[in-house]
N, C-alpha and C positions, 0 to 999 in steps of 0.2 A: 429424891428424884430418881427415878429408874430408868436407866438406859437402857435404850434399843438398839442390835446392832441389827441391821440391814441384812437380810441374805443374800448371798451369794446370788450375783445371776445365773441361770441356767445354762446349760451347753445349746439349747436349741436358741435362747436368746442371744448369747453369744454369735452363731453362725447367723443370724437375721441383720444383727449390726456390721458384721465382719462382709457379708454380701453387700448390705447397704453401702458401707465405703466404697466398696468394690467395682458396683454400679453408679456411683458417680466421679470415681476415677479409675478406667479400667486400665490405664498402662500399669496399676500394680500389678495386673495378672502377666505383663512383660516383662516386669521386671523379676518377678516369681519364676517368670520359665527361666530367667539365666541366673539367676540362684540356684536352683532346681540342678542344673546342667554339674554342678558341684559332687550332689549325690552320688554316693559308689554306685556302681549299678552291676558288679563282679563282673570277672573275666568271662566276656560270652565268645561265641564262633563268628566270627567277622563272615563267614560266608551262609551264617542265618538270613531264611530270606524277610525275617519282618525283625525289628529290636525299637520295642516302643518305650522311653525312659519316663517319669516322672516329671521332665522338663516336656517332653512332646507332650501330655495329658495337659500339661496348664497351657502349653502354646492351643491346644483346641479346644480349653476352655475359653481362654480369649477370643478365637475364632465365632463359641456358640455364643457368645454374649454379645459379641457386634453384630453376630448375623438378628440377635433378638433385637437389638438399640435398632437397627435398620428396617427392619418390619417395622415399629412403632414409630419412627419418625423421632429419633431418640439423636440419635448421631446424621450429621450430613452424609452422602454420598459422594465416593470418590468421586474426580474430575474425571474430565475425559480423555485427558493426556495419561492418566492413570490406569484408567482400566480397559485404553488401548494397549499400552505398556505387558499390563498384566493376563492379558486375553489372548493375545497372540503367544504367549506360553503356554496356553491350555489348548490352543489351536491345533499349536505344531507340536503340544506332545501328544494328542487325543491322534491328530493325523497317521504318527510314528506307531501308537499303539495298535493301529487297526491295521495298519500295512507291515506286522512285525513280522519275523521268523517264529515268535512265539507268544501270540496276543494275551494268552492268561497270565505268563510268568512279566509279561510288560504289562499287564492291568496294574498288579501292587507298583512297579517300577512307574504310571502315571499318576498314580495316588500319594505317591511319596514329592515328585514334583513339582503337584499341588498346591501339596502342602507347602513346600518347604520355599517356592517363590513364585505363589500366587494368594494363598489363605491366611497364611499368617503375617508376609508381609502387611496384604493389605488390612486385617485387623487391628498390628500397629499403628498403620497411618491413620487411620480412624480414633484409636486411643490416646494420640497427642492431640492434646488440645491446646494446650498453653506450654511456654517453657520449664514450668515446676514438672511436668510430665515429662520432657526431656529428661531433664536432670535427673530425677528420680531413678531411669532404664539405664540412662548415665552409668548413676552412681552404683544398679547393681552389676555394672559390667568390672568397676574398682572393686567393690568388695568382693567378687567371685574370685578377680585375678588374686586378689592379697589372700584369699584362703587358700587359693594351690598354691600361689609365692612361697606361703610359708610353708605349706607341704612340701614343695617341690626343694625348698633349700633346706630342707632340714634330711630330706632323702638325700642330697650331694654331702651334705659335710657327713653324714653319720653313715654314709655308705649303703644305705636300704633301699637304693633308688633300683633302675633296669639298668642291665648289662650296657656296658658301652665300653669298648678296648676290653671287654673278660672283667671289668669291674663294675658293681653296684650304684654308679653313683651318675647315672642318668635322670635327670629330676622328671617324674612322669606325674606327679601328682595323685589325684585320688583316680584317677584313670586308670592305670595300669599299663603294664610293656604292652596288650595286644593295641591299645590307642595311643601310640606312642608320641603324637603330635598335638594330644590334646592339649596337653598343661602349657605347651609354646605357645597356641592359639589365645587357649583363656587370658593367663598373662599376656600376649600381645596387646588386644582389646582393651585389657584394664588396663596400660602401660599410654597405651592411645588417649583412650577417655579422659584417665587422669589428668596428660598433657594438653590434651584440648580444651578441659574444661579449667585445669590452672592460667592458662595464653587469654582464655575470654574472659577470664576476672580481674585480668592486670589492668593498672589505672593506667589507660594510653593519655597522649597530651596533643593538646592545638586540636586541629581538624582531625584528627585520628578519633576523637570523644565522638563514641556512639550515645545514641538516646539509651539510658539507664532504664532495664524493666522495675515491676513493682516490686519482686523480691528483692534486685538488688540492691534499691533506695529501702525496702525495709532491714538485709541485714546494715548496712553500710559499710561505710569503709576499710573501718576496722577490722572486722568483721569477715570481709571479700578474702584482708591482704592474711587473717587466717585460715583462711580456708584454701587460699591460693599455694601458700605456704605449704599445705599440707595435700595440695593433690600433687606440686612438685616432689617433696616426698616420697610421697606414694609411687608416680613412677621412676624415681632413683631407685627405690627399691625393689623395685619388677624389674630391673635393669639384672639384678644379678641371675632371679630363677629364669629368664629370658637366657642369658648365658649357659647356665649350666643345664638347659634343657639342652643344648645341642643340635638343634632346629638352623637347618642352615636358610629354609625357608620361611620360617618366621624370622629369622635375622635380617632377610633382604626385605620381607614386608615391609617390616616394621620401623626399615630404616627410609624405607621409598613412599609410606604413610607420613610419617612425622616431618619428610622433606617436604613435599605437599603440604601438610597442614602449615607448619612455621614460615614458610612461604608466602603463604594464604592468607598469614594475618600476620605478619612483618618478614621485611628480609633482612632486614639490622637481624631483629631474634633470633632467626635463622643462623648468621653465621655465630653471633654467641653464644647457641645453644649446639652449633657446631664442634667449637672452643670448649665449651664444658665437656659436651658426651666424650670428643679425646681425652681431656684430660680421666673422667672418668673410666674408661676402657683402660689405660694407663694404673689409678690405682684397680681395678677387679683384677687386671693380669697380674699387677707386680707383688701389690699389696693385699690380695685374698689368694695367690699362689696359682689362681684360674690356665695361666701359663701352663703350669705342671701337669694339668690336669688335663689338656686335650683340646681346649679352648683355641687358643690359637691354630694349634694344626688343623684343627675343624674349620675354624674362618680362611687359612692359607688355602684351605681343598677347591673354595670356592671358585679361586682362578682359575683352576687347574680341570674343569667339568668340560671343556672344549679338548682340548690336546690330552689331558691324562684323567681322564674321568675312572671314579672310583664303583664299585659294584652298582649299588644303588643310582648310581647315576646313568650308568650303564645301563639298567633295567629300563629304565624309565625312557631313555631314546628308542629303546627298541619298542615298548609299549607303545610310544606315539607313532612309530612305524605302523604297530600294527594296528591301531585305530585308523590310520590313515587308509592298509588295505582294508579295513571292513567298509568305507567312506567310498570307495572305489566300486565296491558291489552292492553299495544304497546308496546312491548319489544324494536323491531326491530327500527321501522321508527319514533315512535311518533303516538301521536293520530292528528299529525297538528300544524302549529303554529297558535295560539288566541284559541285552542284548550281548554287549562287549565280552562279558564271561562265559559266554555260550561258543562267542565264535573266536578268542582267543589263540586257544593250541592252535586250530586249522593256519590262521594266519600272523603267527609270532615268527619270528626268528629261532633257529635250536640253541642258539646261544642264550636266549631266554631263560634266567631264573625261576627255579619250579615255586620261589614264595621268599621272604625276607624272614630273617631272623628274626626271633624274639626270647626273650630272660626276662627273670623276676624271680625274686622268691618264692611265692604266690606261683608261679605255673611251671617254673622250670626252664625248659629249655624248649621251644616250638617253633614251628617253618607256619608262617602264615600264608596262604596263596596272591598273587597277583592278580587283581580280579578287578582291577579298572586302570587305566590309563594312565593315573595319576595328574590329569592335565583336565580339567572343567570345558576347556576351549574344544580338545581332540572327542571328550566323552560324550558331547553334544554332538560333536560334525558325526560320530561314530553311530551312534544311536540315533539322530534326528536329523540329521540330513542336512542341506541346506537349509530348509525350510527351518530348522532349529535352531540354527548356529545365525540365523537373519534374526530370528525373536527375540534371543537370548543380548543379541548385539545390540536390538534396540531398547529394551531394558536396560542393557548395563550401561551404554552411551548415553541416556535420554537422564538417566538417574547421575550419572557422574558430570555431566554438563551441567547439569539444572545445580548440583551442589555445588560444584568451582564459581557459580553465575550467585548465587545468593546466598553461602554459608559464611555465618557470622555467628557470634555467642555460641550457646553447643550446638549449633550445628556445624563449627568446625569440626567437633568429634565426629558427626556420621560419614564428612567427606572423606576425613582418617581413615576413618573403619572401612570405609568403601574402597576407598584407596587399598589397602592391606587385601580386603578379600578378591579385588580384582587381580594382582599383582597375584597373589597366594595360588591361584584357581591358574595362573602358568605354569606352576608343579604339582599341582594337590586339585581334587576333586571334592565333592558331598561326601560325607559318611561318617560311623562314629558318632559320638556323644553330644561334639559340638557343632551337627549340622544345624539345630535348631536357632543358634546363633546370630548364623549366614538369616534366616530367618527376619530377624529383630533388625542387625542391621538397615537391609532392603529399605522394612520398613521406615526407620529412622533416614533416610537417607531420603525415599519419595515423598517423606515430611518437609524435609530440608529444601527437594531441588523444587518444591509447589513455588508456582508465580505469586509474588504478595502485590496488591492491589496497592495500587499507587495513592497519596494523599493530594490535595488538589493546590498544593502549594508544588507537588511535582514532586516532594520527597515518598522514600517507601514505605507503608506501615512496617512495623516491628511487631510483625506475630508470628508466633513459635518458635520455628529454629531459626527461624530463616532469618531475619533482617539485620 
């Protein structure tokens, strides 16, 4: 009897199937862009005016494939609360770009805005369908942090990290010293996610029992309390490259996130997950030596940003000073977006820093320039005026309300993540590798805060993230 082996499928068969999945769940292509975000992409010039990565091509693939589901009548159409939310972003920066100081160089600067919270959020929202879609964008936000995790702690113990005190051992992950708050952000998120999505698999008791979806009656219990097991885990261990990044600003996120979130879904948890993280900060200082290393005098500085604030902090008062005079002489619209770089010198302080340090192996030793605010809230009022800094508010209130109002299951992660990125955007702005992130977020988040239609016994349905 003579066997036949089968050939191989083809590479063009192959891409027919791989679309097919693709197209009937397109949050793989969300969760593809924050994998993607992983990718080196080398040390570029942070004052390049365009930096398109590997993760932004898959975020506008997503984009083209819900704009094609939507022509076809493939995918629903946002609500109305939604793409009033998202419309008056495109208003007031379209407004800003045409009354700019420099309408072509703020052409790319409204394209980028767009993008980054209006087109991609909303082709997120459109890609959750069901909770397996959640978890899915979820679960690439854990595996992204635990690949810089592990990069970024193996850069601290073995010394190959960026400068920090004249020493090596700054965990920057696959990013590099010119992005030097990437690896904090990435690990934040995944540090988040993880805990969000271990807190929504614990077996609550009495009236606290939510209605069980179908995954989680298919894996069961067993099943849950491993999995659960293992996202706590997971963020123990973001816990350290979270540290030894150095990020005094994802420190405060991510401790003003996860208070929020544990709040959100018990305050007993709260305070015993309070009890654990000390005892935990206790062994990473004592018993991984983190003390030694800068750890704490990094977290003591904190106090100290009012009465004896240190360079960088220093910078950064003065930057929102001078966002403030640019705000002064474009009340209205903004002077533009990319605008703030433009008018900078005229209106800084001379005490102002010509650019912040940066080290690596990889590039040496370089002054990078100060060329936004560093503050999301001043870079808006600075560039867009009133009219921008009202849009922006009502986006980011209308999405943070609607999540406090109906997040349950993972969608306590997107209130997390929301949490973190609103917090974060009071000393950090867009830019860099991981703006696409902020991106998915949004979206995850105007999943979470949609009204879920009532059942006629007067309970809420339990669809997506939300119930």
């Amino acid at each position: 009897m003579a066997l036949t082996l089968a050939a191989p499928p083809r590479p063009a068969a192959l891409l027919r199937r791989a679309g097919g999945v693709v197209h009937r769940r397109p949050s793989l292509l969300a969760a593809a862009t924050v994998l993607l975000v992983c990718v080196p992409t080398g040390e570029k010039d942070v004052a390049a005016a365009v930096h398109v990565t590997a993760a932004d091509l898959a975020s506008l693939a997503l984009v083209a494939l819900t704009a094609v589901n939507l022509l076809r009548g493939r995918t629903p159409a946002i609500g109305r609360a939604d793409a009033v939310r998202f419309g008056v972003i495109v208003l007031a920066a379209a407004v800003a770009t045409v009354g700019s100081i420099d309408p072509a160089t703020s052409l790319t600067g409204f394209v980028r805005l767009t993008q980054v919270f209006v087109l991609v959020p909303a082709a997120v929202l459109c890609a959750l369908r069901d909770r397996t879609d959640q978890r899915l964008v979820l679960g690439s936000f854990v595996l992204a942090a635990l690949i810089q995790g592990v990069v970024g702690a193996h850069q601290f113990l073995t010394g190959t990290g960026a400068s920090y005190t004249g020493r090596p051992i700054r965990a920057v992950g696959t990013f590099g010293a010119l992005d030097i708050m990437a690896m904090s952000t990435v690990v934040s998120y995944g540090l988040l996610a993880a805990l969000a999505l271990g807190v929504s698999l614990r077996e609550p008791t009495g009236q606290e029992r939510p209605e069980a979806s179908e995954d989680d009656t298919e894996r069961g219990p067993d099943g849950n309390a491993r999995v659960r097991r293992a996202l706590f885990a997971a963020a123990a261990f973001l816990a350290f490259p979270l540290a030894v990044s150095f990020s005094r600003g994802s420190w405060i996120a991510t401790a003003a996130a996860a208070t929020v979130l544990l709040l959100r879904a018990d305050a007993r948890l709260a305070v015993r997950c309070a009890v654990l993280g000390t005892a935990a900060a206790v062994v990473l200082v004592g018993g991984f030596g983190l003390g030694g290393s800068g750890v704490t005098a990094r977290l003591s500085s904190i106090g100290s940003v009012s009465e004896a604030p240190d360079q960088s902090v220093s910078d950064r008062y003065d930057l929102w000073a001078t966002a403030g005079r640019i705000w002064q002489d474009h009340p209205v619209s903004g002077a533009g977006p990319k605008a703030f770089q433009q008018l900078r010198d005229s209106h800084a302080p001379l005490r102002l820093s010509s650019g912040s340090d940066a080290a690596d192996a990889t590039i040496g030793f370089q002054r990078e320039p100060l060329l936004s605010p560093h503050n999301m809230y001043f870079l808006v009022l600075s560039e867009q005026g009133l009219l921008g800094i009202a849009a922006y508010g009502l986006l980011f209130l209308g999405l943070l309300l609607g999540c406090l109002r109906t997040a349950r299951g993972p969608g306590l992660a997107a209130l997390a993540l929301l949490t973190w990125v609103l917090v974060d955007f009071l000393y950090a702005d867009i830019g860099g590798a991981t703006t696409v992130l902020t991106s998915i977020i949004l979206g995850l988040a105007a999943h979470t805060a949609r009204p879920h239609p009532a059942r006629p016994g007067g309970e809420r349905a339990t669809i997506g993230a939300g119930a």
